[in-house]
N, C-alpha and C positions, 0 to 999 in steps of 0.2 A: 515122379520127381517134383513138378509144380503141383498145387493144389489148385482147385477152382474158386471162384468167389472168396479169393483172401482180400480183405482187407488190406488198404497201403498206406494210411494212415496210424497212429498209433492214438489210445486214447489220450494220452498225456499232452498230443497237441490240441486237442481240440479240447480238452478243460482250459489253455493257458489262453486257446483264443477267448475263449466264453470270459475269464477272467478280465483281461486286455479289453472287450467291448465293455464290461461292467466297470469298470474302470474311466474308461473314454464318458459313458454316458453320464455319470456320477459327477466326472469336472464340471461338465458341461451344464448338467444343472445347478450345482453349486454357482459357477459363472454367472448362470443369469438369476440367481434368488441374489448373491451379493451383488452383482453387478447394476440392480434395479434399484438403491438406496436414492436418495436425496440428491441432485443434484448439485456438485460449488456452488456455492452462494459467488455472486459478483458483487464485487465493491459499488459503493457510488461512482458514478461517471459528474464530474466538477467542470464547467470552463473557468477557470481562474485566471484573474490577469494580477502583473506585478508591473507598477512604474515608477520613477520617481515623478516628484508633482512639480508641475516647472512653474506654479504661482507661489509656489513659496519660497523665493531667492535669496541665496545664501544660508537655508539651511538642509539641512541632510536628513531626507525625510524617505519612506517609502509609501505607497497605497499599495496595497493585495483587495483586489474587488471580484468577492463573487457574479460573476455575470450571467452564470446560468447552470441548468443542469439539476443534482441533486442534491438535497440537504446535506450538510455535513452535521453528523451528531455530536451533542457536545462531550467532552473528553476522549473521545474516537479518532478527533483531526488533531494530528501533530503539526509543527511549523519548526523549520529552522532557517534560517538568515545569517552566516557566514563569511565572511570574507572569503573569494575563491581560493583554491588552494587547499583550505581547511574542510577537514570531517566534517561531517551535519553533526548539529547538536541541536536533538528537535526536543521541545518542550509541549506538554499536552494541554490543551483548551482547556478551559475552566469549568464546570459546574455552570449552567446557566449560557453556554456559549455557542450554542446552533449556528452554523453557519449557514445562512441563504440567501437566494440569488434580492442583488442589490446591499446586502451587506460590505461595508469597507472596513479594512485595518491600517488604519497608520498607525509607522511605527517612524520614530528615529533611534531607533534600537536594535542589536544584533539580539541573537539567542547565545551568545557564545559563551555567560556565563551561568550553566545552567542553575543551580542553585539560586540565583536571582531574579530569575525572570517571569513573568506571567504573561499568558496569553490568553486574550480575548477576544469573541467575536467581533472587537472593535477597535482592541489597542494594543501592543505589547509594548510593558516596562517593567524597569529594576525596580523592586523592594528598597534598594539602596540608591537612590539618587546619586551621580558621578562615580558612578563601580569603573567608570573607563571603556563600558562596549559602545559608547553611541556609533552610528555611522557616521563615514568621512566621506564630505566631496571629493569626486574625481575617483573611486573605489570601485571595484565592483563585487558584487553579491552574489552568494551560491543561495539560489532562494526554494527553497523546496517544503511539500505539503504533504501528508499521508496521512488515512484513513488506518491506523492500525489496528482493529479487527480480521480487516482482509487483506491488510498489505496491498493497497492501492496507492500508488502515487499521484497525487491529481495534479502536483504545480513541481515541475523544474525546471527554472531557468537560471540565467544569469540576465543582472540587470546592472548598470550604472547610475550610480550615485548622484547624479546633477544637481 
């Protein structure tokens, strides 16, 4: 009735495992040939400060002073300066505009009307003298920085106007 020495296996399963390992090992190396590329690049790490300047009374001024950290390249650093409340409306560094530590920006000027505005590793203003963005005493500022190659934020705060 039984036979001796049958087999209990069938060949079919044992191709589907040998498949199923060749498979397994196959991701696996793939895994680590793509998974070995270049690491993210990281952005600049910035200490940036924002104040307003309290020697110059009665007008409506800001300082942005790099204090330390890493180069910011030029056309790479965005800047916007808003009334809170309002979107960023960041405008790009100029040609020529490296930012680094011990550099300052005064501004008595928003970014709000982009079309007009220039930014310098020194100063931002209108093209058009009286467009209507100066800053106002007593206001406060959505003041924010970015590196956009790597989409780094290096400055967001909020500052008041004094």
């Amino acid at each position: 009735m039984f036979k001796k020495n049958e087999e209990a296996v069938s060949p079919i399963i044992g191709v589907l495992l040998m498949v199923a390992i060749a498979v397994i090992l196959a991701s696996m190396v793939l895994m680590l040939v793509f998974g070995m590329g270049k690491p993210d690049q990281k952005g600049p790490t910035s200490a940036i400060k924002v104040a307003s300047i309290p020697e110059t009374i009665g007008i409506a001024d800001l300082k942005i002073t790099h204090s330390g950290g890493d180069r910011l390249v030029a056309t790479d650093w965005q800047l916007s300066i808003v009334p809170v409340g309002q979107p960023p409306a960041y405008i790009a560094s100029g040609p020529g505009s490296d930012f680094v530590v011990g550099d300052q920006i005064i501004t008595r000027n928003t970014t709000t009307n982009i079309n007009d505005v220039v930014v310098t590793n020194s100063s931002v203003y209108h093209t058009t003298p009286g467009s209507g963005n100066d800053l106002v005493i007593g206001q406060k500022y959505d003041v924010k920085m970015i590196v956009y190659p790597f989409k780094t934020m290096v400055l967001d705060t909020v500052v008041e106007v004094r």
